[in-house]
C-alpha positions in Angstrom: 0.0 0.0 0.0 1.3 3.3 -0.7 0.2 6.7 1.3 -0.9 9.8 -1.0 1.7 11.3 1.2 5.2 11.1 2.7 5.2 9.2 5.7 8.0 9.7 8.6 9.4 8.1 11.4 9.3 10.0 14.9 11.8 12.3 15.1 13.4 10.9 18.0 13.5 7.4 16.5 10.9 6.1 18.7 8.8 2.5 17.9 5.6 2.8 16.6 2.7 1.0 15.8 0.9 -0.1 12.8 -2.7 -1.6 12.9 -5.2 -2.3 9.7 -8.5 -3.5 9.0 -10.5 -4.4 5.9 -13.0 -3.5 4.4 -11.5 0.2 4.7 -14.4 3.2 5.5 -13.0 6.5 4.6 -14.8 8.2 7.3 -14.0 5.9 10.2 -15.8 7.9 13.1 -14.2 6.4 16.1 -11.4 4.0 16.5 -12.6 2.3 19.9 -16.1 1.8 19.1 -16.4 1.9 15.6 -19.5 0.6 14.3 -19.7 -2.4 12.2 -22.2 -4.7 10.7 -22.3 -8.0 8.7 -25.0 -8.0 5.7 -28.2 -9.8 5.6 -27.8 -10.2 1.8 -24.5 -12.2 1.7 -25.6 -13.9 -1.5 -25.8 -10.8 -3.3 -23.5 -7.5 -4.3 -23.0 -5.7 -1.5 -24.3 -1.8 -1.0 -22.1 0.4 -3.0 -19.7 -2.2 -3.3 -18.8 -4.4 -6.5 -18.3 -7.6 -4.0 -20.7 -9.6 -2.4 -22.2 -9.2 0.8 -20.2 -12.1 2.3 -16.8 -10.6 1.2 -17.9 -6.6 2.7 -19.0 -8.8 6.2 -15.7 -10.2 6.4 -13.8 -7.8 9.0 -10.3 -8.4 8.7 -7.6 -6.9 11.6 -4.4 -7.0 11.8 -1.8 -4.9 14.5 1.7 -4.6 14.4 3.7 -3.3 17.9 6.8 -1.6 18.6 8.1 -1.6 15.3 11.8 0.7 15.3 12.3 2.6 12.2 13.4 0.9 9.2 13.2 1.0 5.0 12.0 -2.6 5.2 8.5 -3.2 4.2 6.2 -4.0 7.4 4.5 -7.2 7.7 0.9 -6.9 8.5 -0.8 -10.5 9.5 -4.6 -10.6 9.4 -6.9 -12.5 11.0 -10.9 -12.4 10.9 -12.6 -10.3 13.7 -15.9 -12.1 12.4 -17.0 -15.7 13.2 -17.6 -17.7 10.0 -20.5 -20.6 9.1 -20.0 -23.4 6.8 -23.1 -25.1 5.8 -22.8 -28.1 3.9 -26.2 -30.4 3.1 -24.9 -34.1 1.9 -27.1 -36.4 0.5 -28.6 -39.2 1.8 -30.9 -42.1 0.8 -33.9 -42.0 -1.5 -32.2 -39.5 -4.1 -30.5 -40.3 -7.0 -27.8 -38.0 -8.1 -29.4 -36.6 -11.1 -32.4 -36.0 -8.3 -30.5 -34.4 -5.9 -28.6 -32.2 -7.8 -31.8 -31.0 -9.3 -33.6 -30.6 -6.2 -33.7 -27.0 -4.9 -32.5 -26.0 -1.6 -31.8 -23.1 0.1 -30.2 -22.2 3.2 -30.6 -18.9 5.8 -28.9 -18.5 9.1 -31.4 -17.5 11.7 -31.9 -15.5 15.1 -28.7 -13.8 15.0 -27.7 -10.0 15.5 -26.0 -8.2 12.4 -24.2 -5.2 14.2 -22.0 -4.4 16.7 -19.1 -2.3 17.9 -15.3 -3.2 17.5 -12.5 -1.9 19.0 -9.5 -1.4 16.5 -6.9 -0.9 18.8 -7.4 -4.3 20.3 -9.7 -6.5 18.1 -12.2 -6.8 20.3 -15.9 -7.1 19.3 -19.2 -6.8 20.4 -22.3 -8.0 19.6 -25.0 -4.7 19.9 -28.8 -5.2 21.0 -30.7 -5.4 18.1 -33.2 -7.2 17.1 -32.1 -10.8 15.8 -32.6 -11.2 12.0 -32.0 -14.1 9.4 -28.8 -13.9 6.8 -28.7 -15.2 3.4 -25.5 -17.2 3.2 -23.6 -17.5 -0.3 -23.9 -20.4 -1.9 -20.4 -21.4 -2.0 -19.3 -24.8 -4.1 -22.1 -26.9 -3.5 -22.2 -25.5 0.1 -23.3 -22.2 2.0 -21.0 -19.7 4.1 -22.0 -16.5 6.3 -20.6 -13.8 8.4 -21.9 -13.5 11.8 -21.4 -11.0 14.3 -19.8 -12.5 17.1 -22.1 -13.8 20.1 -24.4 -16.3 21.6 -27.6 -17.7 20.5 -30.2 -19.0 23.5 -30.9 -22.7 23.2 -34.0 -23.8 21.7 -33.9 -20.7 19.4 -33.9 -22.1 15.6 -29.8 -21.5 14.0 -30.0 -22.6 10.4 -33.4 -22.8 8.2 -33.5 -25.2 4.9 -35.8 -24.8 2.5 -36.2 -27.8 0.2 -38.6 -27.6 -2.3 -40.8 -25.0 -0.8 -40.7 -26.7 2.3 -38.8 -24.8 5.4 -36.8 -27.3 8.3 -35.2 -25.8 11.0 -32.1 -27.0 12.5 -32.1 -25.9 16.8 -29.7 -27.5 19.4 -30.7 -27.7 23.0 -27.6 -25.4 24.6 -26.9 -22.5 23.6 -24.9 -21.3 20.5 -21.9 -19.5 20.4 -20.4 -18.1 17.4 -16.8 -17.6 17.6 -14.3 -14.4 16.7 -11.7 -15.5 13.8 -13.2 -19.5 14.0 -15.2 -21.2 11.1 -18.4 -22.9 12.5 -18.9 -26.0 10.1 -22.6 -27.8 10.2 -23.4 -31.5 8.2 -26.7 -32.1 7.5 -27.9 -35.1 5.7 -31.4 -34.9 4.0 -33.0 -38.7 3.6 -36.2 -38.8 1.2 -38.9 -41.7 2.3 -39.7 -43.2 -0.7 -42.6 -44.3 0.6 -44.1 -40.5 1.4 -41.6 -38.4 -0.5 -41.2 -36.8 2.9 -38.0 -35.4 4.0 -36.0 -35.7 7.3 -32.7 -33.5 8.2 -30.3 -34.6 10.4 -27.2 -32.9 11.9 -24.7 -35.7 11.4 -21.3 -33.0 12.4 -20.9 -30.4 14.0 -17.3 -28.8 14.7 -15.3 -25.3 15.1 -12.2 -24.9 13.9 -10.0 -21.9 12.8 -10.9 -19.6 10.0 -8.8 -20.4 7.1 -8.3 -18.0 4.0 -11.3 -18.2 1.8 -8.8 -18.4 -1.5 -11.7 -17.9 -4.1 -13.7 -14.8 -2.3 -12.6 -11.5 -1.7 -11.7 -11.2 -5.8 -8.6 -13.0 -4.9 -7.4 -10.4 -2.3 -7.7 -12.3 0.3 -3.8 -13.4 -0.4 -2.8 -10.3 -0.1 -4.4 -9.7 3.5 -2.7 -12.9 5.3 
C-alpha cells in the first residue's frame, strides 16, 4: 500500500505501531467503538460495493507493535474479527444423483444480531442489541457460508433454516450457541427422502469449530494479499 503522502518516522527514532483493517471506511468515526455490521444479503452484491455481501461482512484486523524505524517493508498478519459458518447439506438415501442435484434447496442462518461495535486498537468485538434477524448465506461450491457477528444464540432458538422444495426445516440445538471471533463454524446435515411418502427428514450428522482459514476464491482474490 502506498500513502498519498510522505510518511516519517518519529523524530526521536521512537517505535511505533501499525494496525489495519478491511474493508476500509474513509470516514471511520471512532477507532474504539467503531461501528460495524455483517450484511443480511450475503448472496448478493453488497451496497455500494462491487463484492458480495459475504466478502464486505468479512472484517479483517491485523496490529503490528513496537516496530523501530526501518526502510524494510512491514509485515501486516490478518486475522478475521468475524465468526464464520459453513453449511454443507450431503445427501442421503432416497435421491438419486441426477435428483439431488436438481432438487432446490436453500439455506438462511437465523436468530442472529448483524451489528455491533469493535475496538480497532485491540480487536475486540461486540455483539449490539438489536433485534435478531435471518442472513442469506452464499452459496459457495455446492455448500453455503456467512458472516456472523460475534455472540451467543439461546438454546431452543432455531440456528439454520433449509428450505427444500418449498418446504422450510429448521435446524435448533438444546444449549446455547456461540459463534466464535476468527473461528469457522462447520454444520453437516444429511437430507433422507422416504420413498414411501416423498417426505424429507434433516439430520445434523457433524458439527465442529475450527480456525478460519483463507477463503482463497472470495474476496476477488485479495484475500492473499491480506494474510
Amino acid at each position: 500500500w502506498s500513502s498519498p503522502a510522505q510518511l516519517y518516522w518519529d523524530t526521536k527514532g521512537h517505535a511505533a505501531d501499525f494496525y489495519g483493517y478491511y474493508p476500509f471506511n474513509g470516514n471511520l468515526p471512532s477507532v474504539e467503538a467503531y461501528a460495524f455490521s455483517v450484511e443480511v444479503r450475503q448472496d448478493t452484491t453488497a451496497r455500494g460495493s462491487s463484492i458480495s455481501g459475504y466478502a464486505t461482512s468479512d472484517l479483517l484486523w491485523a496490529r503490528q507493535q513496537n516496530v523501530s524505524p526501518t526502510t524494510e517493508t512491514i509485515t501486516m498478519q490478518y486475522q478475521h474479527l468475524m465468526a464464520g459458518v459453513y453449511i454443507h447439506l450431503e445427501k442421503g438415501t432416497g435421491f438419486t444423483d441426477d435428483e439431488w442435484t436438481a432438487l432446490e434447496k436453500t439455506v438462511f442462518l437465523q436468530n442472529t444480531v448483524l451489528s455491533g461495535t469493535v475496538n480497532l486498537t485491540t480487536g475486540a468485538a461486540d455483539v449490539g442489541e438489536a433485534a435478531p434477524t435471518t442472513i442469506w448465506p452464499l452459496p459457495y461450491n455446492g455448500a453455503w457460508r456467512a458472516v456472523v457477528f460475534p455472540q451467543t444464540v439461546a438454546a431452543g432458538k432455531p440456528l439454520v433454516a433449509v428450505m427444500i422444495d418449498g418446504r422450510d426445516y429448521l435446524l435448533t440445538k438444546d444449549e446455547a450457541m456461540t459463534y466464535l471471533t476468527g473461528k469457522m463454524h462447520q454444520f453437516t446435515i444429511t437430507v433422507n427422502r422416504s420413498t414411501a411418502t416423498g417426505d424429507y427428514e434433516l439430520k445434523l450428522d457433524d458439527e465442529s469449530v475450527t480456525t478460519w482459514q483463507d477463503d482463497p476464491d472470495l474476496h476477488e482474490g485479495l484475500v492473499r494479499q491480506y494474510l
